[in-house]
C-alpha positions in Angstrom: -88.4 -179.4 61.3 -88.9 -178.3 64.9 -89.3 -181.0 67.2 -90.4 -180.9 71.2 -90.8 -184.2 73.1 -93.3 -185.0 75.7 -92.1 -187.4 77.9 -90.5 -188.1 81.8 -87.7 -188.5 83.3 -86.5 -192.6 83.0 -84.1 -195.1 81.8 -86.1 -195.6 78.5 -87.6 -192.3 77.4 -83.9 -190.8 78.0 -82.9 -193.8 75.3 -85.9 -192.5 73.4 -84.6 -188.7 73.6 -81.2 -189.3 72.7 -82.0 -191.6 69.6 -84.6 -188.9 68.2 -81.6 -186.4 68.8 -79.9 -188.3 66.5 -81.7 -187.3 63.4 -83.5 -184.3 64.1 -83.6 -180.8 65.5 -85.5 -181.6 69.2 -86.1 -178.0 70.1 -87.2 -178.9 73.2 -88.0 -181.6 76.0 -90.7 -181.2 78.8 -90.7 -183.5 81.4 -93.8 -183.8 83.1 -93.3 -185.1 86.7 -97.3 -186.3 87.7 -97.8 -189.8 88.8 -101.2 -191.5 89.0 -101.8 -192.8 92.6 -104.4 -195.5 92.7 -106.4 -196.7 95.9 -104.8 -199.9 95.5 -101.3 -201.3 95.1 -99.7 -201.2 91.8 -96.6 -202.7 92.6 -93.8 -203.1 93.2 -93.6 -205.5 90.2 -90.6 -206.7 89.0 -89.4 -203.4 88.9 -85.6 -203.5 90.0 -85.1 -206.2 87.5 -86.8 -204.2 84.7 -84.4 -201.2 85.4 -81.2 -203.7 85.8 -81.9 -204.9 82.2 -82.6 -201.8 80.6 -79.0 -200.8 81.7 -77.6 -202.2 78.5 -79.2 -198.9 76.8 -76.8 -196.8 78.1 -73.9 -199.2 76.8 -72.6 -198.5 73.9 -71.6 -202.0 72.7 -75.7 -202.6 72.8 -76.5 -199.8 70.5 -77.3 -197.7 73.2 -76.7 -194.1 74.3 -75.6 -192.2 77.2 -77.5 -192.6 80.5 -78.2 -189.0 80.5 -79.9 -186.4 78.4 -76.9 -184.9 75.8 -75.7 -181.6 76.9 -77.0 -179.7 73.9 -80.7 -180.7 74.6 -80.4 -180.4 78.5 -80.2 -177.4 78.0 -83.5 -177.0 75.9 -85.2 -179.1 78.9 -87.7 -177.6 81.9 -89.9 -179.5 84.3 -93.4 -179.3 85.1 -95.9 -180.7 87.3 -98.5 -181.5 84.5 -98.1 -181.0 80.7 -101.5 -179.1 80.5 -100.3 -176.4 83.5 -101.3 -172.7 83.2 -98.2 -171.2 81.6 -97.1 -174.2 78.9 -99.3 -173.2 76.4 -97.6 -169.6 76.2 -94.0 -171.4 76.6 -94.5 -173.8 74.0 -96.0 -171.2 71.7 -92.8 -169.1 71.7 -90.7 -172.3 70.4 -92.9 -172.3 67.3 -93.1 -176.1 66.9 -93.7 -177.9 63.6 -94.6 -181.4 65.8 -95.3 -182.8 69.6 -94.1 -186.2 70.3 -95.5 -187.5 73.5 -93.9 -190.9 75.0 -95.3 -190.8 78.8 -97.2 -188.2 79.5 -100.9 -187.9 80.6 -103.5 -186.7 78.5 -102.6 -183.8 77.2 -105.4 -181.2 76.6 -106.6 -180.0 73.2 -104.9 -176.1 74.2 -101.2 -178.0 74.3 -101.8 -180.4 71.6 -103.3 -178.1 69.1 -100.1 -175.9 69.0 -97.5 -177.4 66.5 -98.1 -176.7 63.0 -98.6 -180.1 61.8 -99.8 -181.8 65.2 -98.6 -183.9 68.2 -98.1 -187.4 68.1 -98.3 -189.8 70.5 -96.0 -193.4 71.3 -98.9 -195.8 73.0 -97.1 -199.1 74.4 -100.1 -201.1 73.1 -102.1 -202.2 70.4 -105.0 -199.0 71.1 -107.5 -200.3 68.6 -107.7 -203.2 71.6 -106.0 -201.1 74.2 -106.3 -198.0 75.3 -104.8 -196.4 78.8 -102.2 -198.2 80.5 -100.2 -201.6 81.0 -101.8 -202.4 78.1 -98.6 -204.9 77.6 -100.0 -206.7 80.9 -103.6 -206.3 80.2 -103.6 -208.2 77.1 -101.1 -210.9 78.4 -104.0 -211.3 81.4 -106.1 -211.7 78.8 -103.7 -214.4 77.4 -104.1 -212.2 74.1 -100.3 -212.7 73.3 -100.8 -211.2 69.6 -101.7 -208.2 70.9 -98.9 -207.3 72.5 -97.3 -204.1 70.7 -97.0 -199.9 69.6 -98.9 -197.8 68.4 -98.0 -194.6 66.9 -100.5 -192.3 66.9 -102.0 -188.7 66.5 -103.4 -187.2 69.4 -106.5 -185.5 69.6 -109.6 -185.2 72.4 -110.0 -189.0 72.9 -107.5 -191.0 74.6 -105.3 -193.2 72.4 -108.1 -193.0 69.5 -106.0 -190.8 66.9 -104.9 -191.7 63.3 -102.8 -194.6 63.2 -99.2 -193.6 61.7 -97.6 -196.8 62.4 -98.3 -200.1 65.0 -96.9 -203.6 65.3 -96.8 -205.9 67.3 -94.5 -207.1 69.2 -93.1 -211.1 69.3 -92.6 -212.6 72.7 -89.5 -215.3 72.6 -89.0 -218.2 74.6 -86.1 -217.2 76.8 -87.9 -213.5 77.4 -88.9 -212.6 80.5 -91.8 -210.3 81.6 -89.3 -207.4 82.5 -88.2 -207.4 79.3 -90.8 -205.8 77.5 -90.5 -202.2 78.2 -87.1 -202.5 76.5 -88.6 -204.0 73.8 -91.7 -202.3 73.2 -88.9 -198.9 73.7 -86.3 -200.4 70.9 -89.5 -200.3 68.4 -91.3 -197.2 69.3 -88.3 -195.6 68.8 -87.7 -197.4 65.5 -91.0 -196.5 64.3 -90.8 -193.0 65.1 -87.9 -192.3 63.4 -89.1 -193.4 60.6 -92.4 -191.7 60.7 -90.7 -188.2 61.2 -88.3 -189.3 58.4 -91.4 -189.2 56.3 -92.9 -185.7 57.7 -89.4 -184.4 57.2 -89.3 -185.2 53.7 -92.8 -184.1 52.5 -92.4 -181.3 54.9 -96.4 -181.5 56.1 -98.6 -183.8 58.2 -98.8 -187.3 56.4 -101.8 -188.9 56.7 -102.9 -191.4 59.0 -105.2 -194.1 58.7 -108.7 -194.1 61.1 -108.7 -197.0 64.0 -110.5 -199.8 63.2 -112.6 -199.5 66.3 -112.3 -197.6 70.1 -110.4 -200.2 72.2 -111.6 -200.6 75.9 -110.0 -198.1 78.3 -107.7 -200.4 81.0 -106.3 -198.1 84.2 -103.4 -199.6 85.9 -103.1 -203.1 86.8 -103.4 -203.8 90.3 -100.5 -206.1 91.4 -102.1 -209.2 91.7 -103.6 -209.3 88.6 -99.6 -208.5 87.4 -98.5 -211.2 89.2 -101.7 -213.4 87.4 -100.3 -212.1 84.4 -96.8 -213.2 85.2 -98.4 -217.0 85.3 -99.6 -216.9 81.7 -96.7 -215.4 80.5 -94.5 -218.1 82.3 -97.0 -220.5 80.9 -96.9 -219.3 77.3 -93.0 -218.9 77.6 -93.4 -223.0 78.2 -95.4 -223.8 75.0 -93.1 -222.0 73.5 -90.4 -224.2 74.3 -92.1 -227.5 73.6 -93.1 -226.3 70.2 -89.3 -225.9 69.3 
């Protein structure tokens, strides 16, 4: 089974990349380097913190991996702008893929995800039925929807985030969390979940079927700061419930 990963170039889709390489044959890795820009500050937003914490993936003793890509798919690794660029198609053709996975990339384009054999599937950090588009995490904790908190794994196809569901859950939120946790842990079980999704491909050796979304979820666009740090209040509040209820 040929696999090529979609993803960037940071602390937790490296983790992501080197667990998958674990298990299965990555033939390749694209790393798309676009960034939205918004007209309006995004951050920054706890964002040195987030990346101090995540260090414990590349430490061993925390069931992490290197803090690098491995050598062996390094090599198999190029760098473009956007993953829908004249001149991808044709690349990712020649590699003959049986399967995309795409874990922070845009929106890819029907011409790129069309091309493996048995589809491209995609690692949404949130619960897309509800969901869709990004900090979905912070969207629903602004929403003080605290259940909906999670992954989806999905295939992709012309809509964003509205593909058959292969796997979701969601995601529990402990007392003595913090908000810049939950990248790492929303990382730790994407990357559970698709391992054991390609475990399953692998075996039957064909697309497995996925089961329709219960419903399109609102598209959310990035969260302007303030309403981050708004956020940060109900989590900080929710964090205290929490606590009492012990």
């Amino acid at each position: 089974m040929k696999v090529i990963i979609l993803s960037t170039d940071t602390k937790h889709h490296i983790y992501f990349i080197n667990k998958l390489a674990d298990y299965f044959n990555i033939e390749g890795v694209i790393y798309e380097r676009k960034r939205l820009v918004k007209s309006y500050p995004t951050g920054p937003f706890f964002s040195q913190e987030e990346d101090s914490f995540e260090e414990r993936f590349f430490d061993h003793r925390h069931g992490g991996t290197r803090s690098y890509i491995v050598p062996e798919i390094f090599e198999r690794l190029i760098d473009v702008f956007d993953i829908n660029q004249k001149g991808i198609a044709e690349y990712l053709k020649a590699l003959d893929p049986d399967l995309f996975i795409s874990f922070g990339v845009g929106m890819i384009k029907p011409h790129i995800f069309n091309i493996p054999r048995w589809g491209t599937i995609n690692v949404h950090r949130g619960i897309s039925h509800e969901y869709r588009g990004l900090d979905s995490d912070l969207w629903a904790i602004w929403q003080k929807r605290f259940d909906l908190i999670g992954i989806t794994v999905h295939y992709v196809n012309e809509a964003l985030d509205t593909g058959d569901i292969l796997a979701q859950e969601t995601i529990l939120i402990e007392p003595d969390d913090e908000i810049f946790h939950l990248r790492y842990k929303t990382t730790l079980s994407a990357t559970r979940m698709i391992i054991q999704v390609l475990e399953r491909i692998k075996k039957e050796r064909r697309p497995i079927k996925g089961a329709p979304q219960k419903k399109i979820g609102a598209y959310y666009t990035a969260m302007h700061v303030n309403k981050k740090y708004e956020a940060l209040a109900n989590f900080t509040e929710y964090k205290r419930i929490l606590r009492n209820a012990r």
